[in-house]
C-alpha positions in Angstrom: 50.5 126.9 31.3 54.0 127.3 28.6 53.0 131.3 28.7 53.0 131.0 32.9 56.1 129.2 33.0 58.1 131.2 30.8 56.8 134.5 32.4 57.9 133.0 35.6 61.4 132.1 34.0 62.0 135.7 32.7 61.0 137.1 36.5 63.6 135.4 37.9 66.1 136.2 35.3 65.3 139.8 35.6 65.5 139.6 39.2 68.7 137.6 39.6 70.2 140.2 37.0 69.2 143.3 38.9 70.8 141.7 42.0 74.1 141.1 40.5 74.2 144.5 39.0 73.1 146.3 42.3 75.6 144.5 44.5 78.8 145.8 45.4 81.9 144.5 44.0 84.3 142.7 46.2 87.3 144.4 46.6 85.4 148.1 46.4 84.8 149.2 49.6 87.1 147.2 52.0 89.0 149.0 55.0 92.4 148.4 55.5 93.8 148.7 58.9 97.5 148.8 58.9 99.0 148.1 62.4 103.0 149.5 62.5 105.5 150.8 64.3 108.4 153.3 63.2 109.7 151.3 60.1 106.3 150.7 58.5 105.6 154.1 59.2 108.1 154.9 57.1 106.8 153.2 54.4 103.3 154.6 55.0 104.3 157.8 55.0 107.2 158.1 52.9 106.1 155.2 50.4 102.8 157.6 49.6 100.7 154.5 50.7 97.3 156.7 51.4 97.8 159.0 47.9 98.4 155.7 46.3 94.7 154.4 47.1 93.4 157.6 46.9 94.6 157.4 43.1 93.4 154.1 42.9 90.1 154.8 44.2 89.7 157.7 41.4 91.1 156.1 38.8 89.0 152.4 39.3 86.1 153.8 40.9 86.0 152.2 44.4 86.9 153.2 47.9 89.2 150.8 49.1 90.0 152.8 53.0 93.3 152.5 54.2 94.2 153.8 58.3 97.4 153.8 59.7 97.5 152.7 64.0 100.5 152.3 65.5 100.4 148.7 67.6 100.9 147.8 70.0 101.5 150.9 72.4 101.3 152.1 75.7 99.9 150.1 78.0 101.6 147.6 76.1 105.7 147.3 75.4 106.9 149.1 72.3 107.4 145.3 71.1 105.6 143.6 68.0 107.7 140.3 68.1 105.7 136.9 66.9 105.5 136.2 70.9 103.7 139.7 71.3 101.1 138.8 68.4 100.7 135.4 70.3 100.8 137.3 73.6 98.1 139.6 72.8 95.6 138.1 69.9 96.1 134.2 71.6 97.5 134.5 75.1 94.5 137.4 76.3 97.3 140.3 76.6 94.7 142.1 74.3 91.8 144.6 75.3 89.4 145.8 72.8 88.4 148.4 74.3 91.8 150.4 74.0 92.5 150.3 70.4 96.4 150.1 71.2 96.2 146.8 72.1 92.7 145.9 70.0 92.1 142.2 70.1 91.7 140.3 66.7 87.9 139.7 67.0 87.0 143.3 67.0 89.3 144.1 64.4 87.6 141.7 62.1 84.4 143.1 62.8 85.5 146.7 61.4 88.1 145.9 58.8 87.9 143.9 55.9 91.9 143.2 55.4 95.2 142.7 57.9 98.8 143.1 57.6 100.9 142.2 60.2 104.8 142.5 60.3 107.7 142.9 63.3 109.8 145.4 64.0 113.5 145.6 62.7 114.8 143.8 66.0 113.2 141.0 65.0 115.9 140.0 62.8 117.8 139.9 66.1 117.4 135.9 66.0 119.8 134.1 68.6 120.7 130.6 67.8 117.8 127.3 69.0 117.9 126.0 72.6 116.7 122.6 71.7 113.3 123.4 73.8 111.3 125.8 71.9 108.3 127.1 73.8 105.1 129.4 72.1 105.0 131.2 75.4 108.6 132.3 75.3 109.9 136.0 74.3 113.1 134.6 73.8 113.9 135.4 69.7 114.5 132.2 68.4 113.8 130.2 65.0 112.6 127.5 67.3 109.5 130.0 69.2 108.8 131.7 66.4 107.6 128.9 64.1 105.5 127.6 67.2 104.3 131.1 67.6 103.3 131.8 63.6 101.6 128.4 63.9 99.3 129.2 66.6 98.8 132.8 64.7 98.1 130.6 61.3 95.6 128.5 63.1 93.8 132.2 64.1 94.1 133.8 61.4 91.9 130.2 59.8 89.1 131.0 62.1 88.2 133.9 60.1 88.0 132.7 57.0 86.3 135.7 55.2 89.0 138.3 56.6 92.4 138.7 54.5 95.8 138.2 56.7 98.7 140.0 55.0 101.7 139.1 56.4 105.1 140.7 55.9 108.5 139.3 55.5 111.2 140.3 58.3 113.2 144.1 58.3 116.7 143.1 58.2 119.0 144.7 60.3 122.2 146.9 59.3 125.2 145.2 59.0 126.4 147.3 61.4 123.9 146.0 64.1 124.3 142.2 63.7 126.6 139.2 62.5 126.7 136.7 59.4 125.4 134.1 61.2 122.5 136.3 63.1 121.3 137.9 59.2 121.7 133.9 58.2 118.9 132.7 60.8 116.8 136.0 59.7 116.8 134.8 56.1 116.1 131.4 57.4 113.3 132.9 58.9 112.2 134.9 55.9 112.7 131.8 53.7 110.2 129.7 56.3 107.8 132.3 55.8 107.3 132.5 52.4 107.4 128.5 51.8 106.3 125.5 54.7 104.1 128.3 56.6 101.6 128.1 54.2 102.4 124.9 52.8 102.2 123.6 56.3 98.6 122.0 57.6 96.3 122.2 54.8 94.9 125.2 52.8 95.2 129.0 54.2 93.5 130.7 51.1 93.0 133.9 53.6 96.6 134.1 54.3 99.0 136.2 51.8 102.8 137.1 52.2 104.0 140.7 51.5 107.8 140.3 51.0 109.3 143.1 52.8 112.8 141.6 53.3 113.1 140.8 49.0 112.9 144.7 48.8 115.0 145.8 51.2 117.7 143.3 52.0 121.1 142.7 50.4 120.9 138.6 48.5 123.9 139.2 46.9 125.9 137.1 48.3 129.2 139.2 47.7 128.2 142.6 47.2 130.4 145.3 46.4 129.4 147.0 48.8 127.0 146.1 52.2 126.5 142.4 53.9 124.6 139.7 52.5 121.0 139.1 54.9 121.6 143.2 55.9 119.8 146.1 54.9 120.8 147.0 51.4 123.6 149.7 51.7 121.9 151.8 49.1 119.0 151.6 51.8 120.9 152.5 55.0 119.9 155.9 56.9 124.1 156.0 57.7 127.1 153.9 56.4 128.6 154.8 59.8 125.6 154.1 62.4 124.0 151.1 62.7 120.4 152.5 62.8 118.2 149.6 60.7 115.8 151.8 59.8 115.4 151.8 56.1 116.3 155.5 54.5 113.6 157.2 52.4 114.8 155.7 49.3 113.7 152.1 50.4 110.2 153.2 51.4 109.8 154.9 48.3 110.1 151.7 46.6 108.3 150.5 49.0 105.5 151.8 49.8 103.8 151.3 46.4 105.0 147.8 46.2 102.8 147.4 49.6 99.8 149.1 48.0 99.4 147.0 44.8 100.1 143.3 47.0 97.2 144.0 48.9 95.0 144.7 46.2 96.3 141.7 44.0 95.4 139.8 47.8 91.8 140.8 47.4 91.9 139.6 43.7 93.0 136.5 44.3 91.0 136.1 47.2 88.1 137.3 45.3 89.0 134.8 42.5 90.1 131.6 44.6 93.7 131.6 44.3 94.5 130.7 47.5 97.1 132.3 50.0 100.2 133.2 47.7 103.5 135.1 48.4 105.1 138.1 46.6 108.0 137.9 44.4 111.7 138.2 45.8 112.0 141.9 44.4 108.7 142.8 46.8 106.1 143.8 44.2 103.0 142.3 43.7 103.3 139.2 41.6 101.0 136.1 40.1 100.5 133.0 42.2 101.6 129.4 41.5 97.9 129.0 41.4 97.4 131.5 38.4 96.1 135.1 40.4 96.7 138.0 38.4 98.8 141.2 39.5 97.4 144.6 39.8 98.7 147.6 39.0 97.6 151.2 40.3 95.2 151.2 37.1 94.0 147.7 37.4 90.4 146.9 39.1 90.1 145.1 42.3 87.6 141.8 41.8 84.1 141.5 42.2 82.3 139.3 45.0 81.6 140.0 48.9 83.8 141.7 51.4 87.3 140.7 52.6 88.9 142.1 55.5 93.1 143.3 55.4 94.3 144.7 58.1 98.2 145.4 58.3 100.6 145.3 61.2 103.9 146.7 60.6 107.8 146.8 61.9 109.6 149.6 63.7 
């Protein structure tokens, strides 16, 4: 009867080991969808986002899969506002059959990870009314935090997909006023601290600050505005044009890369939703996740799901 049991014992220990060893590690294989408009394809494309996984891939031996949509488009406005995410993902403005204006169910299904961020007039923020509203298009502190409150409570319906939010594009300090790029970085500050502090645990939800990389915090520069586009950073010291120049999304780009593989780590691991650091690269949580580098290995475990929407 001992000789049974322990032949029995050593069955399942061979059994359990060939299952761990044959499964895929978490963080591997996962696809990326990264939703965007002009200023995110800038960073895409300029920042060396897909060569960067591609080198990843070869030297960690996975296949993380990274695709670039622009979205929302045509039938939709050329507007990705936190009222258009509402609008479309909660408010039924979405159709999943037209991959412009995909809804968030069937994205899920064929992505692993999402990244969502606004385009550059989103910085645009007027001052409150007094009467917010989640239904209104109207740019204000007061709808958007009613607007990224009914995203967070979506986003926590799919608690096996990874949100990746990013961080505001200022504008140029051309293009707005001290008190306009003071409500941005309001905004920005919100973001990265009571949104995901707010309502319990969003251990799915991860913050990608765009704004720490790009934006002046100096708060007298020698030259450029405080809450603005870094002047290093501006297309044109004469034109007001927000989009950040090459040099920005060379910094970038990579940046973006390695936070969404440290967001699959520390999802991986259990480290909860975390934000990056100020200076936008990929940095450790309060809650102890590692950072990872373009030679460090994503996690093992099942599948997580980022998918990345992006500013002008």
């Amino acid at each position: 009867m001992r000789i049974n049991t322990f032949g029995k014992e050593w069955v399942i220990l061979l059994w359990l080991l060939f299952f761990v060893t044959s499964s895929p590690a978490y963080g591997d294989n996962e696809r990326i969808i990264f939703l965007h408009h002009s200023t995110g394809g800038g960073v895409y494309t300029e920042g060396s986002v897909a060569n960067w996984f591609q080198t990843y891939n070869q030297d960690n031996d996975t296949n993380l899969q990274i695709t670039s949509r622009q979205y929302p488009t045509s039938p939709y406005p050329w507007e990705n506002y936190p009222y258009d995410y509402w609008n479309l993902w909660i408010n039924g403005a979405c159709n999943s059959n037209d991959p412009d204006i995909e809804c968030l169910n069937t994205l899920t299904q064929d992505f692993e990870v999402v990244v969502f961020k606004h385009c550059f007039p989103g910085a645009g923020i007027l001052g409150d009314s007094g009467t917010p509203s989640v239904s209104s298009p109207i740019k204000r502190l007061e709808n958007y935090r009613l607007q990224y409150r009914a995203l967070r409570d979506l986003m926590d319906e799919y608690p096996n997909t990874i949100f990746i939010v990013w961080t505001l594009a200022p504008l140029h300090r051309l293009a707005t006023d001290a008190q306009e790029a003071a409500r941005a970085r309001e905004f920005v500050d919100w973001v990265k601290g009571d949104f995901l502090a707010e309502n319990g645990s969003h251990p799915n939800i991860f913050i990608f600050d765009f704004w720490g990389i790009v934006a002046e915090n100096d708060p007298n520069p020698a030259n450029g505005q405080v809450n603005c586009l870094r002047y290093e950073y501006e297309g044109s010291h004469t034109d007001s044009d927000s989009h950040p120049n090459e040099s920005a999304n060379v910094v970038a780009g990579p940046a973006f890369a390695e936070r969404i593989v440290e967001a699959i780590q520390i999802f991986t691991e259990g480290g909860g939703a975390t934000s990056s650091s100020s200076s936008g690269g990929a940095s450790s949580s309060s809650s102890g996740g590692a950072s990872s580098s373009s030679s460090g290995g994503a996690s093992s475990g099942s599948s997580c799901f980022i998918s990345v929407l992006s500013s002008w």
